[in-house]
N, C-alpha and C positions, 0 to 999 in steps of 0.2 A: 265285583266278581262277574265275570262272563260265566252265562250259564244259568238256567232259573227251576236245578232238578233240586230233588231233597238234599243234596248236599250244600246245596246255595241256603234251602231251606232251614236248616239247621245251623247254619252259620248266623242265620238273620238270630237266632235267640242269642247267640255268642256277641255278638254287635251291641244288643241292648244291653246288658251288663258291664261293655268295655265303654260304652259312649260312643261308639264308632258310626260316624257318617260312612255307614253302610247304603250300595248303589247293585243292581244286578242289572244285569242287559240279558234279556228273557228272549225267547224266539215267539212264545203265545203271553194272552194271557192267563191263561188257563194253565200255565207252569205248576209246578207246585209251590216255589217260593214265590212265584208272584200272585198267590190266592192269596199271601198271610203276610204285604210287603210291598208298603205304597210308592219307593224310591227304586221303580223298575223303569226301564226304557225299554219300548221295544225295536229289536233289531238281528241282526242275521250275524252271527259268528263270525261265517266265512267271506263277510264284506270285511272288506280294509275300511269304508267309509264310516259303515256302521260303528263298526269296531271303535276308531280311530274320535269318531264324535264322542261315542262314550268316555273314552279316556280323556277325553280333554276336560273333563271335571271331576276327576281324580287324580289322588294323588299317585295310589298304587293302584296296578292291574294287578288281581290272580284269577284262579279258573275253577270251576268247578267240574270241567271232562277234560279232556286232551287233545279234544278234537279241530280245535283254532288252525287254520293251515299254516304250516312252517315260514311261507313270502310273509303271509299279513303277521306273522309277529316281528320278523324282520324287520319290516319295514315299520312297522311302530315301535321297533325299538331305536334304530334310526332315526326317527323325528323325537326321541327325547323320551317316549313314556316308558315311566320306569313298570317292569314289567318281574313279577316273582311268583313263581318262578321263571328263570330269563327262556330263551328259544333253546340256549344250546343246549340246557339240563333237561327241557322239555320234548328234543328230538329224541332222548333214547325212551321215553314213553311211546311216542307216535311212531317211532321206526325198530320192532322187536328184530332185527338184522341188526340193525346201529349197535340197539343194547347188548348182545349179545357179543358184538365181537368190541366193545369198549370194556364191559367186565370181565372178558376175558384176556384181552392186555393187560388189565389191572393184575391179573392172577388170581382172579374172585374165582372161587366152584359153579359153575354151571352146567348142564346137560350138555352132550355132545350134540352138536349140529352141522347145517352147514345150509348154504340158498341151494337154490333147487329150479331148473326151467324146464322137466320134463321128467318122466317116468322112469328113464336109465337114470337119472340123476340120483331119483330116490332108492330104486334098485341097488344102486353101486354104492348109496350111503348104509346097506346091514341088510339084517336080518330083521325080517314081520314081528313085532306091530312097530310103526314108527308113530309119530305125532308129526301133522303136517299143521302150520300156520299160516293165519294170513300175514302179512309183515307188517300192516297197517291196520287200524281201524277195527280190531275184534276186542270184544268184552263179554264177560257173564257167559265166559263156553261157546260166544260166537266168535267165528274163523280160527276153530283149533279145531280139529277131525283127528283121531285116534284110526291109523289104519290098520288091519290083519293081512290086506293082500292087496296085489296089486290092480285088484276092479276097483276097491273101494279105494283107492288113488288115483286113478284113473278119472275115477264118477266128480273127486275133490278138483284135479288141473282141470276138469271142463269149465270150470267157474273164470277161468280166464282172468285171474287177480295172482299178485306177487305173493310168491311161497317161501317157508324155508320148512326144512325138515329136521327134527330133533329126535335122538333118541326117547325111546320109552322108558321111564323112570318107575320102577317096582317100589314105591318110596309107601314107607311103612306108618305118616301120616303128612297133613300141611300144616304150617307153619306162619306165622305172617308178626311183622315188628313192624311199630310206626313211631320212626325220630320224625324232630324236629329243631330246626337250624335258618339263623336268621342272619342278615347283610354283618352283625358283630361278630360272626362266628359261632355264636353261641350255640350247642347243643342241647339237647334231652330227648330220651330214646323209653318209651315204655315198655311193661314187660312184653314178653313173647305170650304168643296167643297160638291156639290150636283153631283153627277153621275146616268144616267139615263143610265140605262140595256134592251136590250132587246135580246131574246133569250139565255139568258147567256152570252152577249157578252157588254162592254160599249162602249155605242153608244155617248155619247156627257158627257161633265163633266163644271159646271158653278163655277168659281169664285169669289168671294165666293157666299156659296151656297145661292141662298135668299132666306131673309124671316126669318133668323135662329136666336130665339132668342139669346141675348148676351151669357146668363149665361150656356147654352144649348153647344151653339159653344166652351167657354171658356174648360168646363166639356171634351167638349172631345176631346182638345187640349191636356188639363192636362192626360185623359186616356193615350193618346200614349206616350208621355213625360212619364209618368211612365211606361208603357210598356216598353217600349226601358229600361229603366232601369235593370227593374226587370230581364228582358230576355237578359240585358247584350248585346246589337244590339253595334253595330260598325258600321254605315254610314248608309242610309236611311231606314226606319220603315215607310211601309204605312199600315193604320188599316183603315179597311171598317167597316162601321154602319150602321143596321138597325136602323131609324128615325119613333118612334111607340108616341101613343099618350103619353105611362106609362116612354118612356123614351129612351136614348138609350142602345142596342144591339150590343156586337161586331161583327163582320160576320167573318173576314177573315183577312189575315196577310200578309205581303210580306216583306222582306230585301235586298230592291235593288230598282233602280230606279220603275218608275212603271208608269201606263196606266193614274191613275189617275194625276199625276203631267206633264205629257208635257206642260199644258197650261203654265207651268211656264218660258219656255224658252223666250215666248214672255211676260206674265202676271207679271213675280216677278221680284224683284231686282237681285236674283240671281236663276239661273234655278236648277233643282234637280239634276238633272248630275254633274254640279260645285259642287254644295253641297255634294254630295256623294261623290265624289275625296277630298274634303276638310274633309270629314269627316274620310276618308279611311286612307285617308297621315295623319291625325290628325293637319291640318292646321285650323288656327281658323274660326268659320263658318259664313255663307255671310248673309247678309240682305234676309227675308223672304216677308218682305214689295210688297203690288198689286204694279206695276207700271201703273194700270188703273185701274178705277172705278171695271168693271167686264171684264172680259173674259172667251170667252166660246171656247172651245177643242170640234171638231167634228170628229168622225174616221172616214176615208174613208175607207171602206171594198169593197172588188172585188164584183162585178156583176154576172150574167146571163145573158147568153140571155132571156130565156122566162118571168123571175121578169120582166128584165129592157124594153121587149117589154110590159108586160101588166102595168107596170108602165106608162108607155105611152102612151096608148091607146088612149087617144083623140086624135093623132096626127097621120097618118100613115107616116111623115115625122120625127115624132120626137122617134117612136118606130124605122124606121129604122138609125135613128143617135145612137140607144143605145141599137143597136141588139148585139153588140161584147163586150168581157169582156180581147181583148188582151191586152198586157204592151203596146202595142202602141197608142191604141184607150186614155187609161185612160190618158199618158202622152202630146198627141194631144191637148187635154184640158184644160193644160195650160192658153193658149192665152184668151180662154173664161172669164174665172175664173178674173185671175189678169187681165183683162180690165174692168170688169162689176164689179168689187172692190176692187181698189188698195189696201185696207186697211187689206186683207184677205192674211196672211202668211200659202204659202205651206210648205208641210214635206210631203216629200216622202221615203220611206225604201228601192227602187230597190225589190221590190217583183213582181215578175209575181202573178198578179190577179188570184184567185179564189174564188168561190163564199162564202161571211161570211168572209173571209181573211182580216184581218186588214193588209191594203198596204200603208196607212199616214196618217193623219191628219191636219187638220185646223185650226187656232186658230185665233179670232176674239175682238180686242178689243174695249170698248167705255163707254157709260156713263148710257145706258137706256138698260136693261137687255133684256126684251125681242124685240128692236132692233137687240140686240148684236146677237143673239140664232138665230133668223130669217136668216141672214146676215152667219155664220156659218153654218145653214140649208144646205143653197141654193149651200153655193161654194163645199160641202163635197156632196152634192146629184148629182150635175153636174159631179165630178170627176168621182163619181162612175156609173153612168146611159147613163151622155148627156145631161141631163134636170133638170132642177133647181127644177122643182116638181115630183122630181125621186118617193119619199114616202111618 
């Protein structure tokens, strides 16, 4: 796996159960997977050479970002390394221009859009607000700008980076499905999931999403199951939806494990990490089946001081229990946590905290939804703050 974030991280526990002569090519060592993960190399993505030695003692290449440049997969695909997912399924991640006008030859539902090199562009593309992107390289609410007018467009093309502009979607929640499809053909697509965003970043994720009509959730299990197809994916396809009254909207694309599926490690038969090395090695793929009614994924992002003091405010005992944002204060917490609800599984990534910084997540399982989401609340706001009514 190229790549040594928690997603490489998580995959290292999925290897030890399959037997898999599991390898990461890290950029530090201080990665997260290479804190807990002795068969690391260090080396630079964006080298072909680096790249390119790694692979030579593997059988299969996958990834855990998208961020590899288009030549150096290329060209290593070219010299023989088998590579899954290939470059051509992995340009419509790395090129939201690409994706956007391939799923729309398809006839897939997406936002209206269109590329954009200046301010009449956007002008001529409607009416205020639009959503302006970067075409390459944003994640986590970075290089997406929601505009009202045309300053705050204006303030976005100074950035000097390749744009498109897409309508604004009044979409009435988000939505997210994670198939999985391997060099056999073989499919398996888990339930739909509701994912709640805030600031650009997902803040919690419920399984399955409630509420969602049958034929609704069916509809866009079958989308990504075709997608993966079409786009030729080799091991996980996670597809994000806008949830509008008219219908669904695809958003967004990933080929690798992803944010939206952790709940799985504790919530499915088989976690996405499993599935993705089952899919990758083209071993046949696992049970996507809840192993509980719902379960709810909480991220825990690094703190502040002054958030997690005025988070607090009614307390001057409990603002100063959640005046620090060090790796120590959040791991101290522990003890808290898992005695006020054994039933609350930590994940932690070895990230030093910073503020917005996704550092682990929670996952909560049980029978009555918004029990389950409350109960997730409190143990992911504690980690991050001190206080169970951190937000």
């Amino acid at each position: 796996m190229v790549g040594g974030g928690q997603l490489a991280r998580m995959t290292c526990q999925a290897a030890i159960a399959l037997g898999v002569d599991f390898r990461i090519l890290v950029g530090s060592a201080s990665d997260s997977a290479a804190q807990i993960w002795s068969a690391v190399t260090l080396g630079d993505y964006r080298s072909l050479s680096d790249v390119a030695s790694f692979a030579a003692g593997c059988d299969v290449l996958t990834f855990d970002h998208e961020h590899v440049p288009g030549d150096v997969l290329s060209d290593l695909r070219t010299a023989g390394v088998v590579l899954r997912p290939g470059p051509d399924a992995l340009r419509y991640t790395q090129d939201k221009l690409a994706m956007r006008d391939r799923l729309s030859a398809l006839g897939l539902p997406c936002p209206r859009y269109t590329a954009i090199k200046n301010l009449a562009d956007i002008e001529a593309f409607g009416s205020w607000p639009v959503v302006l992107k970067a075409v390459s390289g944003g994640y986590d609410g970075k290089g997406v700008w929601v505009c009202s007018s045309a300053g705050e467009a204006r303030d976005v093309l100074s950035h000097s980076i390749e744009l498109m502009v897409e309508e604004f979607v009044p979409f009435e929640r988000e939505l997210a499905v994670l198939a999985a499809r391997s060099p056999h053909k073989q499919g398996a697509v888990y339930p739909v999931v509701q994912t709640v965003q805030q600031d650009g970043i997902c803040r919690e994720v419920i399984a399955p999403a409630p509420g969602l009509d049958g034929m609704r959730a069916a509809l866009a299990q079958e989308l990504a199951l075709r997608i993966a197809a079409e786009l030729d994916v080799t091991g996980l396809l996670a597809v994000e939806f806008f949830d509008t009254g008219d219908g669904l909207l695809i958003n967004e694309l990933a080929m690798r494990p992803h944010n939206c599926g952790h709940w799985t490690i504790d919530g499915a038969r088989t976690s996405q990490f499993e599935q993705h090395l089952r899919a990758v090695l083209d071993l046949p793929l696992g049970s996507t089946d809840l192993s509980a009614p719902v379960t709810v994924m909480a991220n825990v992002l690094g703190g502040s001081s002054a958030s997690a003091s005025a988070a607090a405010s009614t307390s001057a005992s409990a603002a100063a229990s959640t005046s620090a944002s060090a790796a120590g204060d959040v791991y101290d917490r522990y003890t808290h946590v898992m005695a006020a609800d054994p039933g609350v599984k930590v994940h932690m990534y070895g990230k030093e905290p910073r503020p917005g910084r996704k550092i682990g997540h929670v996952t909560v399982s049980g029978g009555d939804v918004r029990r389950v989401r409350e109960r997730a609340r409190r143990a992911a706001s504690f980690l991050r703050w001190g206080t169970e009514d951190g937000e």
